[in-house]
C-alpha positions, 0 to 999 in steps of 0.5 A: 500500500501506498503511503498517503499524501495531499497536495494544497489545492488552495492558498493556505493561510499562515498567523504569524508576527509582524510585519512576516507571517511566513518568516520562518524562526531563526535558528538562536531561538531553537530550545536546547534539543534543536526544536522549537518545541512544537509538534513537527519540528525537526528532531535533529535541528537541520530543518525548520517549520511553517504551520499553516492552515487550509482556513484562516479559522484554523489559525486563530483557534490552533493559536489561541487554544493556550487562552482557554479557561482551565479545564478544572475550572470549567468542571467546578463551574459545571458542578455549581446548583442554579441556572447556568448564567455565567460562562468561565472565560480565559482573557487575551491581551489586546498587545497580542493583535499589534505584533501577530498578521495574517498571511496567505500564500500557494504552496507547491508539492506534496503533504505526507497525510500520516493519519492515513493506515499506511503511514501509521502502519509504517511509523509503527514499525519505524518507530517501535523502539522509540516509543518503548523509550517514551514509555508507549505501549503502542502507536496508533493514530490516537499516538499522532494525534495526541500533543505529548510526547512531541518527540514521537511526531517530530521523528515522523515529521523526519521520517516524512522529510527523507521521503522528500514530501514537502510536508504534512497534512494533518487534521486538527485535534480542536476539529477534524474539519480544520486543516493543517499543513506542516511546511518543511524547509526549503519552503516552496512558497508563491504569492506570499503575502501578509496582511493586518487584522483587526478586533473585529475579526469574524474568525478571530471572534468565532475562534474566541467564542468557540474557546471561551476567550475574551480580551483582557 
């Protein structure tokens, strides 16, 4: 069987600071391991990443998932007798609109989609080993999809790019029905541009609304 693959059939989208939304981490930032912490990140530290977004509704709600209300909190107030008139929410600093922007670009090449059966066939034997060290006691699409341990999607994200995809596609753990892409260096961008957003925002807003955020 084949291993699964998706190429962008649209622009992408991208939230990213100021003035770049496509300027890629510099390199004196990468945490001791040679990652920049997050999930697809090289393991190694030779190539850097780009997470981008099939919706630019995907961006805010991966992005703004950190501001939720605490998930102890939240079943507290569940528990509490009475009419349910008061929601818990987390606050987002204004100060984070005035450095962050929205890209948009058109990205050439094809995506290894590891939540496919053979990918995650293949990374399970490839990747048995490491998972025993992790303390894992099997990989299954639940394992890439899950946030912790990175290190297991960071050696698949390796695994991809010796292939020579451009990348990965993956569905988001907020949604399957939101779309990312992990855009491996060299970056095969065109018409790549960024543009300023506002408060207002519709897909800021719905992405506060769906995670219970609110401005500070």
């Amino acid at each position: 069987m084949e291993l699964e693959e998706r190429r962008p059939t649209e622009p992408l989208y991208r939230l990213g600071r100021r003035p770049n939304a496509w300027q890629p981490p510099e390199w004196f930032l990468a945490h001791s391991d040679g990652t920049f912490g997050n999930r697809f990140d090289d393991p190694q530290g030779y190539y850097r990443v780009l997470y981008a977004s099939s919706q630019r509704l995907a961006c805010f709600v991966e992005t703004l998932a950190r501001f939720r209300p605490d998930l102890s909190l939240l079943a507290e107030l569940d528990a509490i007798e009475g009419e349910d008139d008061f929601v818990a929410l987390g606050t987002l600093p204004r100060d984070w609109l005035t450095v962050r922007t929205m890209g948009s670009a058109e990205i050439d090449g094809f995506f290894a989609d590891i939540y496919g059966i053979a990918w995650v066939s293949q990374l399970r034997r490839t990747l048995a080993g490491e998972a025993l060290r992790l303390g894992m006691k099997d990989i299954d699409l639940s394992s890439l999809e899950r946030a912790e341990p990175r290190r297991l999607t960071q050696l698949a994200s390796r695994k991809a790019y010796l292939l020579n995809f451009a990348g990965i596609f993956y569905r988001s753990r907020y949604g399957q029905t939101l779309e990312n892409w992990a855009i491996f260096e060299p970056f095969s961008l065109q018409h790549a541009k960024s543009k300023e957003f506002y408060e207002n925002d519709p897909d800021l807003l719905e992405a506060l609304r769906l995670h219970g955020i609110r401005f500070a």
